[in-house]
N, C-alpha and C positions, 0 to 999 in steps of 0.2 A: 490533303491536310492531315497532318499526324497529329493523334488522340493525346488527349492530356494523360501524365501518367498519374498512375494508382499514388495512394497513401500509402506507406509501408508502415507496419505497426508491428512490434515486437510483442509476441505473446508474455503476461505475466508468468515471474518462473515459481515453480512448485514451492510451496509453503513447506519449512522444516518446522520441528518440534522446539517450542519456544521455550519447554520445559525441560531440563536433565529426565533423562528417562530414568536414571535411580531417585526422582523425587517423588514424594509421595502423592503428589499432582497428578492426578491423570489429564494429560494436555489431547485434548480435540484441535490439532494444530489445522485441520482440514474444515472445520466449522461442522463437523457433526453433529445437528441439533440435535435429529432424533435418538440419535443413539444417547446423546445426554438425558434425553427424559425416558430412555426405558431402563439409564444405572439409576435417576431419583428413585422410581416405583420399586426399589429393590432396599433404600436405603432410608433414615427414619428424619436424617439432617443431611442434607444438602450444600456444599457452596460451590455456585459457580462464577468462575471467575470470566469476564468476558473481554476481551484485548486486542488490541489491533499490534503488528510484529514490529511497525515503523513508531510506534508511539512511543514516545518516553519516561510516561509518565507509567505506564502501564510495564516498560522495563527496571524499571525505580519501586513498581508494587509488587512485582515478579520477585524479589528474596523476600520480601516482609511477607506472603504469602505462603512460601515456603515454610518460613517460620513457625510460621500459625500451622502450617497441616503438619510439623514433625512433631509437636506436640499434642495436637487434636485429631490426628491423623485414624487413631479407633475407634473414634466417638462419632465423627464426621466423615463424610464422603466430598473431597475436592475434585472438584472438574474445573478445566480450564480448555474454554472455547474463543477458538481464533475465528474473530465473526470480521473481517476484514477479507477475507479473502473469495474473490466476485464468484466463484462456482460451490461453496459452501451452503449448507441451507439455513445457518446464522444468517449470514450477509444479507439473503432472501427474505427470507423474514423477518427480523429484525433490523429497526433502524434508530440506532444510538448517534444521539448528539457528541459524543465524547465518551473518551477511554481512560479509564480501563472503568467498569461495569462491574459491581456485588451484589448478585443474587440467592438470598437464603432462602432456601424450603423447610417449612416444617409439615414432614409426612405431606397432607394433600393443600394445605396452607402456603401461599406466597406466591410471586413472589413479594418477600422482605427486602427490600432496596438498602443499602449501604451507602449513605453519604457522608461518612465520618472521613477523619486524614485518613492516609495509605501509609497508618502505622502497624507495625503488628502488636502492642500491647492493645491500640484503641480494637483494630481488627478483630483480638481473641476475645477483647469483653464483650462484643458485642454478638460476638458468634455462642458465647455462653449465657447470654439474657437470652436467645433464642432456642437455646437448647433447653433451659428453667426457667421459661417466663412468671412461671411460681413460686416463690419461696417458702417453706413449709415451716408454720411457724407453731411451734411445741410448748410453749411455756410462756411464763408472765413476763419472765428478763427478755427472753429473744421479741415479747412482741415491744415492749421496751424499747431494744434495742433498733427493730423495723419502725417505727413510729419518730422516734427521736434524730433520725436522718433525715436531712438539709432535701433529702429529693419527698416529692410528695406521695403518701403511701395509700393505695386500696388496701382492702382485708376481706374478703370473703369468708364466710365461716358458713362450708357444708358437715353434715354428719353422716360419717362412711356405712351407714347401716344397710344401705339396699344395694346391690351387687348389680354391673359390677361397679359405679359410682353414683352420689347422688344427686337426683334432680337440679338442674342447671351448673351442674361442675364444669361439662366442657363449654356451656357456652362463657361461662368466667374465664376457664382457660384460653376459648379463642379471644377474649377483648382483648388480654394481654400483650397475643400476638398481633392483635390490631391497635394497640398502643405503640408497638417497636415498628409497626409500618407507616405509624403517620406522623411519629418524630421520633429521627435514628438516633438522638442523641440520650433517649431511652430516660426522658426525668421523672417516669411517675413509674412507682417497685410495687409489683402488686405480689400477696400474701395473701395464704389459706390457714385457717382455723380450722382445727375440729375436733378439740375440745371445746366442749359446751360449759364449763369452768370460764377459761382463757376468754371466751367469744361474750361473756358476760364481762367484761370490765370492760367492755367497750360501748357495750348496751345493745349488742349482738344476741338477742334468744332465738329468733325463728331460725334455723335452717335454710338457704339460698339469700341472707340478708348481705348487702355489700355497704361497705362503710368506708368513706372517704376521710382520712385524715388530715387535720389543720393545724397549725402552730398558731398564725396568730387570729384567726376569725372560727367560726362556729363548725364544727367537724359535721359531715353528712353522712344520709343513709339513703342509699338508694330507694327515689320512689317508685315502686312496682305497680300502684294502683295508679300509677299517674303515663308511667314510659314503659313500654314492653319490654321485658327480658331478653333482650337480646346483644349481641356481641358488639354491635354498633354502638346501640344505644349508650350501653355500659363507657364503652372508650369515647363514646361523645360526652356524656355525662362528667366525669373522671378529666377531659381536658379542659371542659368550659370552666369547672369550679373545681380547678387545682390552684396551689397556692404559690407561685412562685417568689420563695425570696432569695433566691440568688439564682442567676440565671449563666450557663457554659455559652462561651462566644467561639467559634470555629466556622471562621473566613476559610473557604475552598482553594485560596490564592488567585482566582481569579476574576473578573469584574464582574463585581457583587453591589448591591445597596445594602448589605447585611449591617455593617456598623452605621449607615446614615439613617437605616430607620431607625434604630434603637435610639442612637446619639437625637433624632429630633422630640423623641418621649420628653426629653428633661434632661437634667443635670443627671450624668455616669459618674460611680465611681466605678472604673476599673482595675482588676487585682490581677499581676500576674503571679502565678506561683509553677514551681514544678509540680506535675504532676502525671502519679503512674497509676491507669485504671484496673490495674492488679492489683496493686495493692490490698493487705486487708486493713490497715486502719491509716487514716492520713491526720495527724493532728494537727497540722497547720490548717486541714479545712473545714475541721471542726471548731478551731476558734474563730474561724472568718462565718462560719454559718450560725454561731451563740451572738456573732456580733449584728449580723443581719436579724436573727430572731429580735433580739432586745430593739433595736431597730424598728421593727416593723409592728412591735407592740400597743396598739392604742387603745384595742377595746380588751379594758385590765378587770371585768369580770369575772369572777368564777361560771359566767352560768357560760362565755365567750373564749376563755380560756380552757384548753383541754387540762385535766389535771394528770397528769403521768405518773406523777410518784408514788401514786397508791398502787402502782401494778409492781415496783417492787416485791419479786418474787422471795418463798421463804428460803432459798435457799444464800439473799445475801442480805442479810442482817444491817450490815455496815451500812448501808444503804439507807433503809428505810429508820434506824436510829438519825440519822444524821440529819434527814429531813425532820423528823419530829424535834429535833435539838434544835435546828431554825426556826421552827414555827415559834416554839415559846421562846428562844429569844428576840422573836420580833417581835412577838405579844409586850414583851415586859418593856423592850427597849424602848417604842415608840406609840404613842396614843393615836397616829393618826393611819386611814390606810395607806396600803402598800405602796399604789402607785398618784400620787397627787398631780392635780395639774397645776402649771407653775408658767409664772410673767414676768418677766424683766420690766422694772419702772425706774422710771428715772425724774426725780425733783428738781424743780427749776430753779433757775437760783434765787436768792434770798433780798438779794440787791445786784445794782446794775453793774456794779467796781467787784463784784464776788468772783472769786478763781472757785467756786468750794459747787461741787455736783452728790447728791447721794441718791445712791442709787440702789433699790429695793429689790429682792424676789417674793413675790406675793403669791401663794399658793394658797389651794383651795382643797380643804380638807374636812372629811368628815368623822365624826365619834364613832368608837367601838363601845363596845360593850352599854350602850343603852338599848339596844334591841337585842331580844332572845337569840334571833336567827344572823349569820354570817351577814355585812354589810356590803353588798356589790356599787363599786364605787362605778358608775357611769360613765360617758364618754367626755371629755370636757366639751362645754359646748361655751358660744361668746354671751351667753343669760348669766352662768355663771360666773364668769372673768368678770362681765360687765359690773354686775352687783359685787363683785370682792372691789375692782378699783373705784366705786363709790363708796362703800365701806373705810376705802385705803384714805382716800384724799380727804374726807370727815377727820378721819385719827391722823390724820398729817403732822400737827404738832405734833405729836409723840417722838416722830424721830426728825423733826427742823430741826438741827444743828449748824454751827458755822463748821466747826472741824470736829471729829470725832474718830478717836484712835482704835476704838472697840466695835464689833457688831451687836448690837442690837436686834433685839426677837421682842416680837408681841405678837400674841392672839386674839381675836375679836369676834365676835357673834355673826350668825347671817343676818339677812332682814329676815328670809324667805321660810330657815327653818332652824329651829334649833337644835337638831343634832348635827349641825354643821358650822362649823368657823371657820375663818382665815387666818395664816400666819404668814406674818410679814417680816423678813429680817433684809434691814438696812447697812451700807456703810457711805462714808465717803470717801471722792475722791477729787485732786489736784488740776486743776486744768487754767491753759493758759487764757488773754482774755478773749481771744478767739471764740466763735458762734460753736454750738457740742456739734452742728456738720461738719467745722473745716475738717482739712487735713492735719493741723500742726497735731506733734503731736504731746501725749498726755501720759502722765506721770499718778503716778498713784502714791497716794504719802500715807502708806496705814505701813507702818511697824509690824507688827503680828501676824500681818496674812496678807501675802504674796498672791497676784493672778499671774498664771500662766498656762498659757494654751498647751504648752507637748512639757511641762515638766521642768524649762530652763529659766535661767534668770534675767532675764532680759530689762533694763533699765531705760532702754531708750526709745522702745516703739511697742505701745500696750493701747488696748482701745479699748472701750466697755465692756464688763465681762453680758454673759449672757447666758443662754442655757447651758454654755459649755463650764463655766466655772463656779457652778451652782453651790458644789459638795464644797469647792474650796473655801467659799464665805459662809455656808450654813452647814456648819456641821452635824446638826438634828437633823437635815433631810438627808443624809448619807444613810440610807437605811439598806439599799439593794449595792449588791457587788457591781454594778455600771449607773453611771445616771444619763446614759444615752437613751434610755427604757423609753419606750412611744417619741422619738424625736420625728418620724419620719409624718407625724399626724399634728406635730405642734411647730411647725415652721413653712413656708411657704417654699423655700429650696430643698424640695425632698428628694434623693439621692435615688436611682438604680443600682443597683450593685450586681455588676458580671464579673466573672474570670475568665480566665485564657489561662493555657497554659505554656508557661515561659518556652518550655522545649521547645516545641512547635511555631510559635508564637511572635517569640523575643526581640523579632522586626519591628512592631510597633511598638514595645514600649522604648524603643531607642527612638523611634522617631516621636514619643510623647516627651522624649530627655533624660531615658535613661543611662547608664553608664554602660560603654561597652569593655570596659577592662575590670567590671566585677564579677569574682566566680561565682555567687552565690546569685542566680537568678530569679528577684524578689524583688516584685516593684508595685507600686500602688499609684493612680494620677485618678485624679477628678477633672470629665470638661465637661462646660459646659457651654452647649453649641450656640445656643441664645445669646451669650453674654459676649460670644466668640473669646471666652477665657479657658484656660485649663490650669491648674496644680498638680505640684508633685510631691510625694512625700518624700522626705529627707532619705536617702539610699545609706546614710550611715545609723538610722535607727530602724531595727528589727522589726519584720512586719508581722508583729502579734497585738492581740485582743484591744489593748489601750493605747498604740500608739494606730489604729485603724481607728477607732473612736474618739479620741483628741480631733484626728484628722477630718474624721463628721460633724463632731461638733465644732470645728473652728470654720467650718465651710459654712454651716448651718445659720450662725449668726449674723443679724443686720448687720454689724461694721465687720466684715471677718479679717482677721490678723494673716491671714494666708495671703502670701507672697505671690504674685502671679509668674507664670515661668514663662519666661520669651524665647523661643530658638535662638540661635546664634552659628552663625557661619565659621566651622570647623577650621577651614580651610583657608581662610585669608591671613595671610602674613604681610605685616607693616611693614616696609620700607621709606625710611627715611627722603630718598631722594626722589620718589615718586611725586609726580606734579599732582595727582591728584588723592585724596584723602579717604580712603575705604572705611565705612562707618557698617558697623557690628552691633546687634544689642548689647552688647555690656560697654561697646565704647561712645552709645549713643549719646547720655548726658554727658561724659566728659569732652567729646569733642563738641555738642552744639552747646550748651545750657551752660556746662562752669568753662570753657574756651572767654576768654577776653577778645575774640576776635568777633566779625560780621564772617558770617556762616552760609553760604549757598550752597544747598542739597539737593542730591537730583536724587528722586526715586526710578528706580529702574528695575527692570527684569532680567535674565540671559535670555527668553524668547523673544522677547521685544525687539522686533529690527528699527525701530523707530527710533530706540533709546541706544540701539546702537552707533546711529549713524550721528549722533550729537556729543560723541565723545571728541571728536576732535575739536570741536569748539569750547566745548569744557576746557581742554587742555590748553587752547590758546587763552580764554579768559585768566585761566592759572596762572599763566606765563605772564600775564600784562596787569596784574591784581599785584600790589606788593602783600606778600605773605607773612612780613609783621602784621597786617591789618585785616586780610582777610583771609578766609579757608573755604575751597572749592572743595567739595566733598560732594560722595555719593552711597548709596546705599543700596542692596539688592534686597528687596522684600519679599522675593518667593523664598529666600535663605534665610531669615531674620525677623524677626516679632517686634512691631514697633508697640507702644503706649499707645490705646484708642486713637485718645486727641490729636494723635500725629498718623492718622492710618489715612492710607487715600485707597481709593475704588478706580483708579486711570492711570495709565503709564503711558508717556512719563505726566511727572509731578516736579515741579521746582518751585523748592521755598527757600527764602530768604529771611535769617534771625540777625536781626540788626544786634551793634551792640549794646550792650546797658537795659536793652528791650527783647531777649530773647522770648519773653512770651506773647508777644508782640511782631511773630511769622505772619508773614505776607508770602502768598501765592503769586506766581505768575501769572499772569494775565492766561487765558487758554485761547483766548483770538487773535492775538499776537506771532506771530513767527519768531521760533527759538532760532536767533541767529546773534553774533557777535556784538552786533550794533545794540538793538533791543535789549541785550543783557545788562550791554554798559550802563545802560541810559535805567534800566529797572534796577539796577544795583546803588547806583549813583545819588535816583531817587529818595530812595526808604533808608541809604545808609546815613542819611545827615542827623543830626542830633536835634527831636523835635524841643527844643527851649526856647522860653518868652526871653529868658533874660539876654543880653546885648554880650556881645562877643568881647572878650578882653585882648589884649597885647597878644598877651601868651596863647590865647585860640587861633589866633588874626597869624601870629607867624607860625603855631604848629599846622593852622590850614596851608598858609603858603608852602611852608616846606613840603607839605603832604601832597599840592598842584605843584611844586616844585619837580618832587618824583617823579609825579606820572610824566610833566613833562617830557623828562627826561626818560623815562621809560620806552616813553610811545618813540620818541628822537631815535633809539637806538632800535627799537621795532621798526622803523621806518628803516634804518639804514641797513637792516637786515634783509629788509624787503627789496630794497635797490639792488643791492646786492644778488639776489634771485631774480630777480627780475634779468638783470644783467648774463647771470648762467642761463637764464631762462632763453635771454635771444645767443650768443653761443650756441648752446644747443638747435634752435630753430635753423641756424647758419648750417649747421654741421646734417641737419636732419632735410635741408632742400635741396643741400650736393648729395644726400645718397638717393634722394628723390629723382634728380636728372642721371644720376648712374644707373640706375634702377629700372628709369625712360628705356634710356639707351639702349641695357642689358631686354628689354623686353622689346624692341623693334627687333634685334640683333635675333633672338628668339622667332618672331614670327617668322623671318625669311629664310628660317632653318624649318618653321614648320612647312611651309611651301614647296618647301625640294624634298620635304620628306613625301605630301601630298602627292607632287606627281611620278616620284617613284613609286608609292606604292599602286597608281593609276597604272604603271608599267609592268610591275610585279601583277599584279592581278590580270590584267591582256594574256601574258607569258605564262600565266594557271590557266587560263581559259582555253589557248589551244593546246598548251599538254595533257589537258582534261578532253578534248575533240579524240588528240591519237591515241587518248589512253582507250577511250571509247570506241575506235576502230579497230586495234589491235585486240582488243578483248573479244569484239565480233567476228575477227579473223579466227582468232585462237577458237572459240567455239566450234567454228562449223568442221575447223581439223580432227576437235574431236569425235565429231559426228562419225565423220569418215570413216575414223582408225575404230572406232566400235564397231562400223558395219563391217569392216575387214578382221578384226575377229571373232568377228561372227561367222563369218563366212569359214575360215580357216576352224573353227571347233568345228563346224558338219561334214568338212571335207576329211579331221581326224578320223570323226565316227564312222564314217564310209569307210575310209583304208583299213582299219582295226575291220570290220566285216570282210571284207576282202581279203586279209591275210586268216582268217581263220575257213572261209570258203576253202583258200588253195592248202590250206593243213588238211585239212578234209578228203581233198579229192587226192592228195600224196598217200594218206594211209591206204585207202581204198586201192590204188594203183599197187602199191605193195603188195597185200593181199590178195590181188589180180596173180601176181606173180609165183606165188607161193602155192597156189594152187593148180598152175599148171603143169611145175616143174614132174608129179606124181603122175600125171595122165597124159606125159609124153611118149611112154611104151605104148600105152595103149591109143594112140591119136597117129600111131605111123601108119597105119595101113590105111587110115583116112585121111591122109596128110595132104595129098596129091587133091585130093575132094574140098579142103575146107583153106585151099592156100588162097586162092583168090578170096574167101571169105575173110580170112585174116588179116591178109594186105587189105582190104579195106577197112577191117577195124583198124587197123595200128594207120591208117591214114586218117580216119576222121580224128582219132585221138591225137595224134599230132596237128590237127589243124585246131584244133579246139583252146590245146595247151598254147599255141602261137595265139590265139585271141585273148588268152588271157591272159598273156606279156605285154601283148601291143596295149591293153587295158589297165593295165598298172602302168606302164611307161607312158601312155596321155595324161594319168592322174598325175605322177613323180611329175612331170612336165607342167602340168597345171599347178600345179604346188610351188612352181620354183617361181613361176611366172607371176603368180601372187604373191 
């Protein structure tokens, strides 16, 4: 039995340099870890970039890193290790979920994890918060300046007197670092003091004191006798009571819940705007972050309220004049304080036949200057509203009017204490004789002062003004430059507010409704997940300070004027002659609602094979429906935003809007089988006209004519039918003659496989014994070889013999010579013994002669034996 074969595996091929070797990268293309940790020990900032060679994401972050190191390139040390490659000691040790990988060291700190985009402006901010986790702040404007920014700011304030820093510098230094490691998007800016000046207008005296800054709730200071000095603690401390009021959204692009948790908190508003984190001043996100501040305002004490403006330093005048020019002109202007808290009321009507509503802002305010000391106005709470609108409903007559063209103001005492009143200013307004819930809507009849939510003139859809049009009817409460000031503590719909930024981003606000043929990338929407609603701000008004705050306060209010935005399917283009009728958000009321037809809708999906496979039956209903009277329509709802009241939760969904009775949809039955019959008999049903009263002439023959049609309809569906029916047996004719040819052709087939069978039963015999002689002749041919090996074998020993043999007879020829040569000298002298040594002679010269014939006749055996073999 033969072994199974091996697995053949192609060894991985050698890792190249991922990086330009002229780039300032040093690329570890081989997964060099250790030598990457003995360039950190030599260098004071660190970035390693970590990559896999196949990844894309990581060849897409591969220039914007680039970037970053030809700029940062002598401040920073870049290494880039390819931890992908299986003999690397990355690979080994390290095991990342995803690529590409940012690791910053600071000196023996980190690592610092990098989850921002794989941009290079985000990349190099964030490489420069790690290089100055401290900002070093000198002066009364610069701390100002640190304090007065949208992100939340620490201040440490040591004094450099003990060498060579002093007592707990660096553990404030490392919290920093532990701030940028436990969220990359880096929202809390911490800053050192050390002027003992400076460090006192914050109420900084001791030396290692840390102070938490706040806009709108009560600024902190580290408790030392409560949590130990340490680096943890600090950045624990620093992120539990930070103050977030604007928060940065940065989706990684991949499946996240990062927008679902946020969006299930509450109602978002989200802003996008461009933005570049080099930048040094952004003033579009300074007005979105004065609009958040005033926003988030509700506890409007001085002792609650940080006061900034006294740290106007001397060197800008302008400044601190200018605040003092407001203070008294808010002194003189207005008797009450700053921030009041304020109610929307609305009077019942007067009589039952009344159009006429007036409708009050009743604020709750208290006196200055009867106490020595500054008046800290409190938080509102419902003790006091409660007691103002008892107070209100008592002094009611004051402003009962039928119509009144002017607004009306009055003031009136507490019960509770007399340095405090109410002021109430009233107007009225028009309304039809509809209940103040319906919908219809409502007209305002005052002359002199106009509501409007964003500014326009709008005459024909206005609902109750509310906290948003406060300044417009009471002009004495216009006291602060916004009156959005604490909205987000006096309404029940209180807003989040995030950014994104459009570059990056600009995908979703297109799928919130924004415009994709606008160059200027500026968009604002509100959803709200609860409600399953969202808004969009109008793209032709600029998204600054009051049209973001209109846009709060018209969200804000019980009846809000904001429009709700429904998707709508791009993509569908009408056709006329199409049997069946594609309905769109913007063409929803006009085909079901103002249509004079009966209306049957199918809710659908494109995933839905269920809602697929009932399209052809739609289309025959279409076809057998006459289309003066009725309209088959459908609608796709993954593409398309319906009105609640028409939303369904199941696909499919078919409703039927009779006519004369469009609000008066009927469902299909869901235990019923959607089929042609069913449909008739359900459409048939509900389309009859429900009236008591008795049919006239003219009903009696427009029904006849109306059964007249169908008749005739169905008569010629029917003859349509016959008609196919009739192709249909044709065809069957045509398709049981190629059935029997088909027979045929496949008998005709098997008795061709047959004789192929036993031919190849003959072919195979006819391999079997050419396989026997091939197997015999190959055993022949072997042993021939055997043979002819041993026979030259033989013949090589019999060479080596004769080659000895001819150098023997060389041998015994010299010698003979030499024999010769020597006697020819001592034949003078051999005569007189000649006669004595002749018979000696003849017997030498005979043995040598018999010796040389043996050794003829011994070569001539061998030549003999050589030929013979």
């Amino acid at each position: 039995s033969c072994s199974r074969a091996k697995d053949v595996t192609m060894p991985a091929k050698l890792p190249v340099n991922f990086f330009s070797t002229k780039s300032p990268v040093i690329d570890l293309f081989r997964g060099q870890l250790d030598y990457a940790d003995q360039l950190r020990q030599d260098s004071e900032i660190v970035l390693y970039f970590f990559y896999a060679p196949w990844c894309g994401q990581s060849i897409a972050a591969r220039e914007e890193i680039e970037h970053v190191a030809s700029r940062l390139s002598d401040q920073v040390l870049f290494v880039a290790v390819n931890c992908w490659w299986n003999q690397g000691k990355c690979r080994k040790q390290k095991h990342f979920f995803y690529f590409p990988v940012i690791h910053l060291y600071h000196r023996s700190f980190g690592p610092i994890e990098y989850k921002g985009p794989m941009s290079a402006v985000y990349i190099e901010k964030f490489v420069r918060r790690v290089m100055t986790p401290l900002l070093y702040i000198s002066s009364r404007s610069k701390l100002l300046d640190f304090l007065s920014n949208y992100e939340p700011g620490v201040v440490g304030f040591f004094e450099f007197n003990a060498s060579p820093q002093p007592p707990g510098y660096l553990t404030f230094f490392t919290s920093a670092l532990h701030s940028l490691k436990k969220d990359y998007l880096g929202t809390i800016r911490f800053g050192v003091v050390t002027d003992k000046r400076v460090a006192e207008e914050i109420s900084l005296v001791h030396s290692g004191s840390v102070y938490l800054h706040r806009h709108a709730n009560t600024s902190l200071v580290y408790p030392k006798d409560i949590m130990n000095f340490t680096a943890e603690n600090i950045c624990k401390w620093a992120l539990e009571n930070r103050e977030m009021l604007v928060r940065w959204l940065r989706p990684h692009g991949g499946k996240s819940l990062l927008l679902n948790n946020e969006l299930k908190k509450g109602p978002a508003l989200l802003i996008f705007i461009p933005y570049n984190p080099l930048a040094e001043i952004h003033p579009l996100l300074d007005e979105i972050t004065k609009v958040a501040l005033e926003y988030h305002k509700c506890n409007k004490s001085q002792a609650a309220e940080p006061d900034l403006q006294h740290l106007g330093d001397s060197d800008s005048p302008a400044f601190g004049s200018s605040v003092t020019d407001a203070r008294l002109k808010f002194s003189e202007t207005f008797p009450i304080a700053k921030y009041p808290c304020c109610n929307t009321v609305v009077l019942p009507q007067w009589h039952s036949i009344s159009r006429t509503h007036n409708v009050c802002e009743l604020c709750v305010n208290q006196t200055l200057g009867v106490k020595p000391n500054k008046v800290h106005v409190p938080h509102c709470n419902f003790l006091e509203i409660e007691a103002a609108l008892d107070s209100f409903y008592l002094q009611e007559h004051t402003f009962f009017q039928v119509i009144s063209n002017t607004i009306e103001c009055s003031n009136f005492l507490s019960f509770y204490s007399p340095f405090s009143y109410y002021t109430a200013c009233c107007r009225t307004v028009n309304r039809h004789f509809l209940s103040f819930i319906s919908s219809e809507k409502t007209i305002f009849q005052t002359p002199k002062v106009a509501f409007s939510s964003h500014g326009k003139k709008d005459n024909t859809q206005f609902s109750i003004p509310h906290i948003e049009d406060r300044n417009c009817f009471i002009p004495d409460l216009n006291i602060s430059s916004t009156n959005i000031t604490g909205l987000s503590c006096r309404t029940n719909k209180t807003l989040n507010l995030y950014l994104l930024d459009s570059n990056l981003f600009w995908i979703y606000a297109e799928r919130l409704g924004a415009s994709r043929s606008t160059h200027l990338k500026e968009f604002a929407a509100i959803v709200d997940l609860k409600e399953e609603v969202h808004y969009v701000l109008d793209q032709n008004q600029s998204l600054v300070g009051p049209t973001l705050e209109n846009f709060i306060k018209n969200f804000s209010v019980l009846y809000s004027p904001l429009k709700r935005h429904l998707v709508d399917d791009p993509s569908v283009h009408f056709h006329e002659q199409h049997v069946l009728t594609e309905v769109t958000t913007n063409t929803f009321h006009q085909t079901v609602f103002l249509s004079a037809k009966n209306v049957l809708l199918l809710y659908y999906a494109q995933w839905c094979g269920f809602c697929a496979s009932l399209n052809h039956i739609f289309i025959q209903l279409a076809r057998l429906l006459p289309p003066d009277s009725f309209t088959v329509a459908r609608i796709d709802v993954t593409r398309n935003d319906l009105p609640w009241e028409f939303m369904t939760d199941r696909l499919p969904t078919i409703l039927f809007f009779p006519h004369q009775r469009k609000e008066q949809s009927v469902k299909f039955p869901e235990d019923f089988s959607v089929n042609l019959p069913n449909l008739l008999k359900f459409i048939l049903r509900h389309s009859s006209l429900s009236s008591s009263e008795p049919c006239t002439k003219e009903c009696l023959h427009k029904e006849s004519v109306l059964q007249q049609g169908h008749i005739s309809h169905l008569e010629r569906e029917i003859q349509k039918l016959r008609s196919e029916i009739g192709a249909l047996h044709q065809a069957h004719d045509q398709l049981e003659a190629q059935l029997s040819e088909a027979r045929r052709e496949e008998q005709r087939l098997q008795q061709q496989k047959h004789t192929l069978e036993k031919q190849h039963k003959t072919l195979q015999l006819h391999s079997e014994q050419l396989q026997a002689i091939y197997d015999q002749k190959n055993q022949e041919l072997l042993e021939m070889a055997e043979k002819l090996q041993e026979l030259a074998d033989a013949s090589e020993n019999l060479l080596k013999e004769n080659a000895l043999l001819r150098i023997l007879v060389a041998s015994r020829g010299g010698k003979l010579q030499s024999t010769d040569k020597v006697k020819e000298p001592l034949q003078s002298e051999l005569t007189l013994s000649e006669d004595n040594d002749v018979s000696l002679s003849t017997a030498t010269a005979a043995s040598e002669e018999k010796r040389i014939d043996n050794i003829d006749t011994i070569e001539t055996e061998h030549s003999s034996g050589n030929r013979t073999e």
